[in-house]
HTML snippet that shows the backbone in 3Dmol.js (N, CA, C, O; Angstrom):
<script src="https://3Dmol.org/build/3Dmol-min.js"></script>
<div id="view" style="width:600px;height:400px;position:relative"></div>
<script>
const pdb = `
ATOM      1  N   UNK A   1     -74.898  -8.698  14.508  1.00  0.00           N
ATOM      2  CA  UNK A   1     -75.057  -7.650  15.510  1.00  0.00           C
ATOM      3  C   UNK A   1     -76.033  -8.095  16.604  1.00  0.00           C
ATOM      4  O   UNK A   1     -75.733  -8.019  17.796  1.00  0.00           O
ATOM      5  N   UNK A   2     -77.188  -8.553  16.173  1.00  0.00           N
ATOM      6  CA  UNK A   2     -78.138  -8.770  17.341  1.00  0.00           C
ATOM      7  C   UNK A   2     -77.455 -10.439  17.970  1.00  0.00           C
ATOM      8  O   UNK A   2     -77.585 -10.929  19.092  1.00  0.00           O
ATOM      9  N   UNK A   3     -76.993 -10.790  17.196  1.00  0.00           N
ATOM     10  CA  UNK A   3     -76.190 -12.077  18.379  1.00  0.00           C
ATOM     11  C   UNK A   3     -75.647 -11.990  19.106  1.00  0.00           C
ATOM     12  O   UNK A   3     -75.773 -12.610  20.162  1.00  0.00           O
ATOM     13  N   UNK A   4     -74.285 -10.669  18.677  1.00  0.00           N
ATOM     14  CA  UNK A   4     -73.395 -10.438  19.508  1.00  0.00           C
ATOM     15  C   UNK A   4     -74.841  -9.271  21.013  1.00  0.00           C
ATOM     16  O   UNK A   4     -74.797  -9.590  22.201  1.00  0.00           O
ATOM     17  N   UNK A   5     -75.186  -8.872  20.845  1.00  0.00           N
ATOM     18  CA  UNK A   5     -76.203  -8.590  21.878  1.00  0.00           C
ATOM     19  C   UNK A   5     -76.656  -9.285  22.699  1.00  0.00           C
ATOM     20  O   UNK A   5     -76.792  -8.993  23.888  1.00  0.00           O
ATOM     21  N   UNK A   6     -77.071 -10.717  21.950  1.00  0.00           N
ATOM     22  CA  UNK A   6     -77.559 -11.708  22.499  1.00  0.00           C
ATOM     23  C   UNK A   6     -76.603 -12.102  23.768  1.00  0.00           C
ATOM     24  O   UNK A   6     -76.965 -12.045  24.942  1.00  0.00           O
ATOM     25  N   UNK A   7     -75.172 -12.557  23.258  1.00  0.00           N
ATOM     26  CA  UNK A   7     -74.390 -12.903  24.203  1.00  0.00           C
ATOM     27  C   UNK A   7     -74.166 -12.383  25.277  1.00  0.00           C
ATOM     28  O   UNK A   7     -74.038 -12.939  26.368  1.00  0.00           O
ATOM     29  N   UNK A   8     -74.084 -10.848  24.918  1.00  0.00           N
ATOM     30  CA  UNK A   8     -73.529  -9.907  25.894  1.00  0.00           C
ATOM     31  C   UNK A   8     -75.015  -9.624  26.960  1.00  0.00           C
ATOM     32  O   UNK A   8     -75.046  -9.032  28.039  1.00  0.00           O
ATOM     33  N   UNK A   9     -76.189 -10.298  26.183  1.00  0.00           N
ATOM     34  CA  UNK A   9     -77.052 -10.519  27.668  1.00  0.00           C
ATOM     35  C   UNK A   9     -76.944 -11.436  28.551  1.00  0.00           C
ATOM     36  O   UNK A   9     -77.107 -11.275  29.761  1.00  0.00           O
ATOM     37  N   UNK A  10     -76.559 -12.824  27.788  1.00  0.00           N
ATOM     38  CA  UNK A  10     -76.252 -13.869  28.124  1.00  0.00           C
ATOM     39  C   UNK A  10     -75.542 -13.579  29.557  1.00  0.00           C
ATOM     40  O   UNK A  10     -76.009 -13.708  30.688  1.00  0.00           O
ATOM     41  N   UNK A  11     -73.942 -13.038  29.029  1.00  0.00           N
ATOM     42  CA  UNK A  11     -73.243 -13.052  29.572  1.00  0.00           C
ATOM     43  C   UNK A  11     -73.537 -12.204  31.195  1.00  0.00           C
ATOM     44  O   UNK A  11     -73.028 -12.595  32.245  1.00  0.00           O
ATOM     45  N   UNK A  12     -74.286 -11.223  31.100  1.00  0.00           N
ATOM     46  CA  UNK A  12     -74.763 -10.467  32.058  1.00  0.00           C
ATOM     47  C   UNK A  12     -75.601 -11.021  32.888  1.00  0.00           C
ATOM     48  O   UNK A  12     -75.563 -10.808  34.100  1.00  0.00           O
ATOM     49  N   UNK A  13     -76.571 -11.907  32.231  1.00  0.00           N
ATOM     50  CA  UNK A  13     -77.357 -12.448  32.887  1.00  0.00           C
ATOM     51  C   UNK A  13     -76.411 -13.674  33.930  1.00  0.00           C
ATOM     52  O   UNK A  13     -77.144 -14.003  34.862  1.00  0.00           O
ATOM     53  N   UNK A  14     -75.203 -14.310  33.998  1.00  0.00           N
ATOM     54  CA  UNK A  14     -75.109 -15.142  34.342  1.00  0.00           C
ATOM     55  C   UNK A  14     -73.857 -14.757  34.925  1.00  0.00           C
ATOM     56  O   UNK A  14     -73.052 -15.621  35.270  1.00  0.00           O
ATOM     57  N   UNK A  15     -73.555 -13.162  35.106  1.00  0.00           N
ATOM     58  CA  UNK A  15     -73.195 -12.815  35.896  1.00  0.00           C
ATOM     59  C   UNK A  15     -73.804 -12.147  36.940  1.00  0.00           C
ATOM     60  O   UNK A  15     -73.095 -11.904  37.916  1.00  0.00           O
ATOM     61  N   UNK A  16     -75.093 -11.753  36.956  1.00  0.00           N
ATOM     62  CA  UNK A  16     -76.192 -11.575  37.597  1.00  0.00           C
ATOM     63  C   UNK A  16     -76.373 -12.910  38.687  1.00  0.00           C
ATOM     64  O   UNK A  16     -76.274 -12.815  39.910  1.00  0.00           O
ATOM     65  N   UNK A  17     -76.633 -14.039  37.999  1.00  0.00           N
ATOM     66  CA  UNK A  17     -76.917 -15.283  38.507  1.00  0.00           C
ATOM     67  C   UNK A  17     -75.827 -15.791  39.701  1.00  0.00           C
ATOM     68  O   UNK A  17     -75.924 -16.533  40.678  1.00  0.00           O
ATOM     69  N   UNK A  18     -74.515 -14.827  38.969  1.00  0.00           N
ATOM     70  CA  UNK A  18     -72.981 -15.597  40.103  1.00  0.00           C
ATOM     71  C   UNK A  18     -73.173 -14.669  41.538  1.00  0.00           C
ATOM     72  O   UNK A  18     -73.357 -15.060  42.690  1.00  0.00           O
ATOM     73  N   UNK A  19     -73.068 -13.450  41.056  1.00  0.00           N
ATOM     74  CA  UNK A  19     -73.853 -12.076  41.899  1.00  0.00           C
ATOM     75  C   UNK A  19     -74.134 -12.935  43.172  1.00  0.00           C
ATOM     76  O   UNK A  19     -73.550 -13.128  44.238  1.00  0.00           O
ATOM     77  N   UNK A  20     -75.440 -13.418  42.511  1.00  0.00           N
ATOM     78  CA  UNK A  20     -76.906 -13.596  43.189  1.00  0.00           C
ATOM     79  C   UNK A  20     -76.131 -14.977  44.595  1.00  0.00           C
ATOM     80  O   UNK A  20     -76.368 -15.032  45.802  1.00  0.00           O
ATOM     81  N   UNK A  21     -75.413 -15.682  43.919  1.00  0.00           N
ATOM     82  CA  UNK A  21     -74.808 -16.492  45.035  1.00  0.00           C
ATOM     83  C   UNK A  21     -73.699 -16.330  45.455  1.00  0.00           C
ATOM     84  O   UNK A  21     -73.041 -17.310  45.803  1.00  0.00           O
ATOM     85  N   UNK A  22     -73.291 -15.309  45.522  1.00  0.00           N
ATOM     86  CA  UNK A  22     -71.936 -14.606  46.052  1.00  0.00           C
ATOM     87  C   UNK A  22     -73.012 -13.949  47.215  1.00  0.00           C
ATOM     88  O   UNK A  22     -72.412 -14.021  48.287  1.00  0.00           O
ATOM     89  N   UNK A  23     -73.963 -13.517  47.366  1.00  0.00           N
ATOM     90  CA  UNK A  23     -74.434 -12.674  47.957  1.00  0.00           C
ATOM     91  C   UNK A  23     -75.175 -13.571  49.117  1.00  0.00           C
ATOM     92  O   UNK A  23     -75.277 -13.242  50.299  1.00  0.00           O
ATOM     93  N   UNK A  24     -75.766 -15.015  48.399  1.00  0.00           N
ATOM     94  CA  UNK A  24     -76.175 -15.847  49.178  1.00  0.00           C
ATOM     95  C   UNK A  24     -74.987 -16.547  50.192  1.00  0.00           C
ATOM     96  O   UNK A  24     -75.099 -16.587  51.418  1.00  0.00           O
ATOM     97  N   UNK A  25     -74.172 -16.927  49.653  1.00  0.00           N
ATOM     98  CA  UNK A  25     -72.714 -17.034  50.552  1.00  0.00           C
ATOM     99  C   UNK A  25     -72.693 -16.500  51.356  1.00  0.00           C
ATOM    100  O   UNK A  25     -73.054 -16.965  52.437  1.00  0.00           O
ATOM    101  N   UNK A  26     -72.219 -15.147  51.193  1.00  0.00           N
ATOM    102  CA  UNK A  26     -72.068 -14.525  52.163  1.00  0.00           C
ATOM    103  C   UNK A  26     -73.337 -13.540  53.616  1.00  0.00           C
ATOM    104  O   UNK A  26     -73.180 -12.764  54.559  1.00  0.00           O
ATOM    105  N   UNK A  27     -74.361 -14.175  53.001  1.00  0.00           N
ATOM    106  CA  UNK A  27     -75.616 -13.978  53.890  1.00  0.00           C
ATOM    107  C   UNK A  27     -75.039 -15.497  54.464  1.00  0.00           C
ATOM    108  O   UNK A  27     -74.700 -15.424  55.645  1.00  0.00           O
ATOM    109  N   UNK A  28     -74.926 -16.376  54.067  1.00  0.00           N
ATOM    110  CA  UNK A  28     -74.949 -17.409  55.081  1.00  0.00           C
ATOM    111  C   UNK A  28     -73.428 -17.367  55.724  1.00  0.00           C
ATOM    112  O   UNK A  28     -73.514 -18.022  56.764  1.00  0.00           O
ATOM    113  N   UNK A  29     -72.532 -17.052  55.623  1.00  0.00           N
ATOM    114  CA  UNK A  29     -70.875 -16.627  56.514  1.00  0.00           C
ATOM    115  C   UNK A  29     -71.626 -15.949  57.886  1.00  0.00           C
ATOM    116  O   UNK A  29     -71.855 -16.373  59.019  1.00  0.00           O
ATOM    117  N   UNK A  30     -71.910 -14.532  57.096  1.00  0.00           N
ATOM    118  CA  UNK A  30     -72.865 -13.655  58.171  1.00  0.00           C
ATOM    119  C   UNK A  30     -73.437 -14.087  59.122  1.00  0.00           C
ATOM    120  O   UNK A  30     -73.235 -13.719  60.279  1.00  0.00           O
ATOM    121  N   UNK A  31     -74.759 -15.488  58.527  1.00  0.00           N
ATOM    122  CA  UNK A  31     -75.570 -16.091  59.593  1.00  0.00           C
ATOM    123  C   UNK A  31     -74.348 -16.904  60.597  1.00  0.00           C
ATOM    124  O   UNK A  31     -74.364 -16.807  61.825  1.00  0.00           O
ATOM    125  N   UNK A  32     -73.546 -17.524  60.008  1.00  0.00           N
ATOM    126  CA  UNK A  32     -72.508 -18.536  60.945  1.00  0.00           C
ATOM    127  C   UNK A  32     -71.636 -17.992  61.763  1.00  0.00           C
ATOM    128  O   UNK A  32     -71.264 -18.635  62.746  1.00  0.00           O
ATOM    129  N   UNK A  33     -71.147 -16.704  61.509  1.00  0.00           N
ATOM    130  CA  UNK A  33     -70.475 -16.198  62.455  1.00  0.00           C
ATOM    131  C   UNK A  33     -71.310 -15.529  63.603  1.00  0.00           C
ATOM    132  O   UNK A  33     -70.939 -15.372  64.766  1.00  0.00           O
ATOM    133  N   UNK A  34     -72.967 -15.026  62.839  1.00  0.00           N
ATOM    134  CA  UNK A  34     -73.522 -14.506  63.932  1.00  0.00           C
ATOM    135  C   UNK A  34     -74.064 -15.642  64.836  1.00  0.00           C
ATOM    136  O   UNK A  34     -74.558 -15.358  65.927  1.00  0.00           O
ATOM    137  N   UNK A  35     -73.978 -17.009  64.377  1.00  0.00           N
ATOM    138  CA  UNK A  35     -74.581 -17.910  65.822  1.00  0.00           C
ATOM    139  C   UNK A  35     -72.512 -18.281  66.280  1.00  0.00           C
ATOM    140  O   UNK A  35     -72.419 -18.853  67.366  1.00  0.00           O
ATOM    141  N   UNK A  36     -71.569 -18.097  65.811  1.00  0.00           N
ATOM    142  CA  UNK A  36     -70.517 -18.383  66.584  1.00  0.00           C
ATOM    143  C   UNK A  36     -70.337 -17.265  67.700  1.00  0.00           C
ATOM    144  O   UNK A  36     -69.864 -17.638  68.774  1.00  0.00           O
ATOM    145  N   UNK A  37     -70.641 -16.053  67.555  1.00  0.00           N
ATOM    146  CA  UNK A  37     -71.066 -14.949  68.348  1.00  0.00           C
ATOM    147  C   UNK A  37     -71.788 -15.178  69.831  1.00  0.00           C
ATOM    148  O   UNK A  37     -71.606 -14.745  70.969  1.00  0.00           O
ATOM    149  N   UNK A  38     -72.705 -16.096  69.186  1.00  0.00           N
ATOM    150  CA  UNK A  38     -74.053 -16.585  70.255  1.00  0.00           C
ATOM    151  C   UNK A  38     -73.802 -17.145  71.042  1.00  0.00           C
ATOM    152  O   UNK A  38     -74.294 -17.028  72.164  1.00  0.00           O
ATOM    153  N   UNK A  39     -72.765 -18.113  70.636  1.00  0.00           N
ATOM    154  CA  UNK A  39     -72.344 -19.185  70.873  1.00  0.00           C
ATOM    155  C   UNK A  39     -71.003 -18.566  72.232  1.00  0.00           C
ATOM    156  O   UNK A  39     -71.088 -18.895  73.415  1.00  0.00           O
ATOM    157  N   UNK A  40     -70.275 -17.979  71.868  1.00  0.00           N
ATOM    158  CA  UNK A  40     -69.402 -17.555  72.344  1.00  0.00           C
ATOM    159  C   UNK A  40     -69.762 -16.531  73.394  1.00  0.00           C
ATOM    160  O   UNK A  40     -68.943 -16.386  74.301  1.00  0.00           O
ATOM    161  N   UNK A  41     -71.088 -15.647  73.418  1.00  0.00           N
ATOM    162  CA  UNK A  41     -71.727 -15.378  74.434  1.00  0.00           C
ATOM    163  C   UNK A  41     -71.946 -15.727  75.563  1.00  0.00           C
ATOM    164  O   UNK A  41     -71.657 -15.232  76.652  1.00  0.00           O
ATOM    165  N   UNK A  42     -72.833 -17.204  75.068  1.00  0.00           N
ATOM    166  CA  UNK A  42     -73.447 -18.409  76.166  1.00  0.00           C
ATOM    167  C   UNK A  42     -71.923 -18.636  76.578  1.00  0.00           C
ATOM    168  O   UNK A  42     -71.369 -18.109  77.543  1.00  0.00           O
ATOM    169  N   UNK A  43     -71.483 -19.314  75.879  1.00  0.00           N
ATOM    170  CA  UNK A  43     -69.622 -19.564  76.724  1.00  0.00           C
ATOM    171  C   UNK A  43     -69.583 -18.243  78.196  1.00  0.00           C
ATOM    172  O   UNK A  43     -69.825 -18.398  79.393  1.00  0.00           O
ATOM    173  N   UNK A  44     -69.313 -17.430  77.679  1.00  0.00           N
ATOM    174  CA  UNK A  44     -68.855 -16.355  78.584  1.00  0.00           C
ATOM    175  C   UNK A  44     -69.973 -16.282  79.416  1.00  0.00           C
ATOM    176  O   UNK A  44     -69.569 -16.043  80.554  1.00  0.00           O
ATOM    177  N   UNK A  45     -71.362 -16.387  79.379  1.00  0.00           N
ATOM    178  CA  UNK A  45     -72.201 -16.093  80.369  1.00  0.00           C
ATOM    179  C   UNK A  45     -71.977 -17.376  81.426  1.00  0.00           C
ATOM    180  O   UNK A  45     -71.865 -17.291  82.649  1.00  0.00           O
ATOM    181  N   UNK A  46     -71.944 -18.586  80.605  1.00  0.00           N
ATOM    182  CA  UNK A  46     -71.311 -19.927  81.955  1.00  0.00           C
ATOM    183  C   UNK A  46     -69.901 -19.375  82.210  1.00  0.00           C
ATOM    184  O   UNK A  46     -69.457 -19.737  83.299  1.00  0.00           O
ATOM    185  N   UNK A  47     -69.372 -18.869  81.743  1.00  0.00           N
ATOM    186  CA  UNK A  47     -67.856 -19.199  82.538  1.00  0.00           C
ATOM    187  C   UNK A  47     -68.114 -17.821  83.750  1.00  0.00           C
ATOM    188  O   UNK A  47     -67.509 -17.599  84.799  1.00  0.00           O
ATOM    189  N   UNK A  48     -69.044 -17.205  83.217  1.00  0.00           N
ATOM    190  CA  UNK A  48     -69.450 -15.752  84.344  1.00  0.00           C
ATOM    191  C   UNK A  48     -70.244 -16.528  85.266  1.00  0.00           C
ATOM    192  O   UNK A  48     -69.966 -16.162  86.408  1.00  0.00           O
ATOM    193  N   UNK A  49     -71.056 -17.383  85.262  1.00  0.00           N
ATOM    194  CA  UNK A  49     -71.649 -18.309  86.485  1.00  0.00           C
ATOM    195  C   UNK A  49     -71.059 -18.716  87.277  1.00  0.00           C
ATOM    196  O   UNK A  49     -71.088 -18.413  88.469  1.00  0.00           O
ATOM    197  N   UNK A  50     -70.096 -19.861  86.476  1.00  0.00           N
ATOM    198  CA  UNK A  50     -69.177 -20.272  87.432  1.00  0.00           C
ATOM    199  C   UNK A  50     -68.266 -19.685  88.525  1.00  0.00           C
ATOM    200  O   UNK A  50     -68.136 -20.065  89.689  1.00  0.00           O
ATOM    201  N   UNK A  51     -67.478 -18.347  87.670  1.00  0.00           N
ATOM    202  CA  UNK A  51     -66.573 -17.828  88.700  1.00  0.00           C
ATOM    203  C   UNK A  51     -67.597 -17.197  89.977  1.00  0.00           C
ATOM    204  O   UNK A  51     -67.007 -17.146  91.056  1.00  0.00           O
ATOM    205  N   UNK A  52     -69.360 -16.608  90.006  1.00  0.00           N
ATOM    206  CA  UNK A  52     -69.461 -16.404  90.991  1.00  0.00           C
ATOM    207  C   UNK A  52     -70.059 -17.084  91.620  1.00  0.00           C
ATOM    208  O   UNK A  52     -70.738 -16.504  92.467  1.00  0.00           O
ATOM    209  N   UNK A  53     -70.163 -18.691  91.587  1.00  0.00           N
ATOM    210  CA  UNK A  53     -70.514 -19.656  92.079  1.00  0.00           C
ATOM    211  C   UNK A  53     -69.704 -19.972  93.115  1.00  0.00           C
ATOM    212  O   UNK A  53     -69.866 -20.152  94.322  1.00  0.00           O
ATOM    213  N   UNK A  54     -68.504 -20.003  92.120  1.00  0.00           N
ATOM    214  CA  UNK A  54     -67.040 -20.535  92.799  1.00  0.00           C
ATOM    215  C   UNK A  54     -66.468 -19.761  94.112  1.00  0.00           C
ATOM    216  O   UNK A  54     -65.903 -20.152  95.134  1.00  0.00           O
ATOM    217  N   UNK A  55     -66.904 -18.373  93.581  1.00  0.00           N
ATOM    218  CA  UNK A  55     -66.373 -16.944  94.697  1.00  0.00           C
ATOM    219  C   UNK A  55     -67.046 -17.103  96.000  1.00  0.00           C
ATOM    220  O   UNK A  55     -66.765 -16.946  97.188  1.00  0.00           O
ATOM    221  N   UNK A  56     -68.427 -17.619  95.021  1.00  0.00           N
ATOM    222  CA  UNK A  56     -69.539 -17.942  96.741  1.00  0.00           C
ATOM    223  C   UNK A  56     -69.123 -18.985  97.488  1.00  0.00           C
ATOM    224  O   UNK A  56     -69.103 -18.870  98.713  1.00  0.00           O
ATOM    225  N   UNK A  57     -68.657 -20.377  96.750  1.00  0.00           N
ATOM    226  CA  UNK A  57     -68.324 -20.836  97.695  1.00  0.00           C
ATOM    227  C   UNK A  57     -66.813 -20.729  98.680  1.00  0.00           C
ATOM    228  O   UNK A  57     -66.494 -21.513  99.573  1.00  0.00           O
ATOM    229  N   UNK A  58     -66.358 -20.022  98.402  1.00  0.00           N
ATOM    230  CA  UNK A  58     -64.807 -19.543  99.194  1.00  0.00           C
ATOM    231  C   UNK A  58     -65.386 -18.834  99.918  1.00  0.00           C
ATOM    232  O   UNK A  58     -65.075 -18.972 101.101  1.00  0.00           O
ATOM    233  N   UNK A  59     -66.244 -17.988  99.663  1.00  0.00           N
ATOM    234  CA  UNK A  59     -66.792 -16.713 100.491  1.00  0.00           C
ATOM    235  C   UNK A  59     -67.697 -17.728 101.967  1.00  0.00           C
ATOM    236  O   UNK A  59     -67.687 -17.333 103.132  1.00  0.00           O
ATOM    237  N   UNK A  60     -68.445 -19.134 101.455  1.00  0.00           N
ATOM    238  CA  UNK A  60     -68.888 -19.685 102.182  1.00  0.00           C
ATOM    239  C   UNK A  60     -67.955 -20.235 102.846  1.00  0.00           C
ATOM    240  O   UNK A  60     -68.266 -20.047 104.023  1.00  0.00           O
ATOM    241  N   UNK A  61     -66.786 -20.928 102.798  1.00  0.00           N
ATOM    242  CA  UNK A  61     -66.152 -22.164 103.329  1.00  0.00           C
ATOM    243  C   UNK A  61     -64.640 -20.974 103.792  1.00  0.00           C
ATOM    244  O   UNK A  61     -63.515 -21.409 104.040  1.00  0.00           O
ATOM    245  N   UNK A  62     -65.018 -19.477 103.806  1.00  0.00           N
ATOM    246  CA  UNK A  62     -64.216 -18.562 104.581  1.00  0.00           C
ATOM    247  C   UNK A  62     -64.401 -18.342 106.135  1.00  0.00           C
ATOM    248  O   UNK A  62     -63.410 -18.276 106.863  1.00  0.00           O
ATOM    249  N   UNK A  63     -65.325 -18.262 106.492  1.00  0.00           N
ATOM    250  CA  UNK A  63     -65.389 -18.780 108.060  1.00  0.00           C
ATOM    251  C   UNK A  63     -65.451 -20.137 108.572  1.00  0.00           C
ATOM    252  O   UNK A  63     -65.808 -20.498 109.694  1.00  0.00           O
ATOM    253  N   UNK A  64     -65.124 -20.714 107.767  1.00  0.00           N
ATOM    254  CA  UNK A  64     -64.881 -22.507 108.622  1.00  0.00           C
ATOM    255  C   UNK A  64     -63.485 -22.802 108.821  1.00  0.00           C
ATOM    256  O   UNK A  64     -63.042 -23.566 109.679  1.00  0.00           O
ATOM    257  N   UNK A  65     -62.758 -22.088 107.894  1.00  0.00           N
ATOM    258  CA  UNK A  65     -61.319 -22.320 108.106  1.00  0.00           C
ATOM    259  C   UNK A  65     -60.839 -21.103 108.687  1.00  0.00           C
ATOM    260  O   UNK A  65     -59.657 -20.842 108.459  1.00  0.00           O
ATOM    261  N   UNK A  66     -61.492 -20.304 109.384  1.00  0.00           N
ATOM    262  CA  UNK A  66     -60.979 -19.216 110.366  1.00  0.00           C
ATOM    263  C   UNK A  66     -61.163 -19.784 111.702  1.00  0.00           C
ATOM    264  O   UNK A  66     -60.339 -19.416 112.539  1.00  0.00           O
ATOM    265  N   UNK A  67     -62.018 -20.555 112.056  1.00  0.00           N
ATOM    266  CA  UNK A  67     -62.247 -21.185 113.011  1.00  0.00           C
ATOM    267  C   UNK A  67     -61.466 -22.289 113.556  1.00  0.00           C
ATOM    268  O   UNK A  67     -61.838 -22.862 114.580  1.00  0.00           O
TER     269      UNK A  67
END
`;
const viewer = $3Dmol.createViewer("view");
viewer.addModel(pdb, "pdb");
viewer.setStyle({}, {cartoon: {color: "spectrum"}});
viewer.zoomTo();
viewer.render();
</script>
């Protein structure tokens, strides 16, 4: 009787332990998608530079070719 106890702590315990890195996994998924996020931010904030870089310069080189 107290063996079979034994096990069935065993067994808990080392499902506790799987738990414990299922949980770490997925804290680190979490962390990776939240810097692909970041990442994909910065993307969009340059590609938002560029187009009004780009706009400025048409907007600049719009009275030279009216002329």
């Amino acid at each position: 009787m107290f063996e079979l106890c034994g096990r069935m702590f065993e067994l808990s315990g080392r499902m506790f332990e799987l738990s414990g890195q299922m949980f770490e996994l997925s804290g680190r998924m979490f962390e990776l998608s939240g810097r692909m996020f970041e990442l994909s931010g910065r993307m969009f904030e340059l590609s938002g530079r560029y187009v009004a870089s780009s706009s400025r310069l048409t907007i600049c080189q719009a009275p030279n070719l009216l002329t």
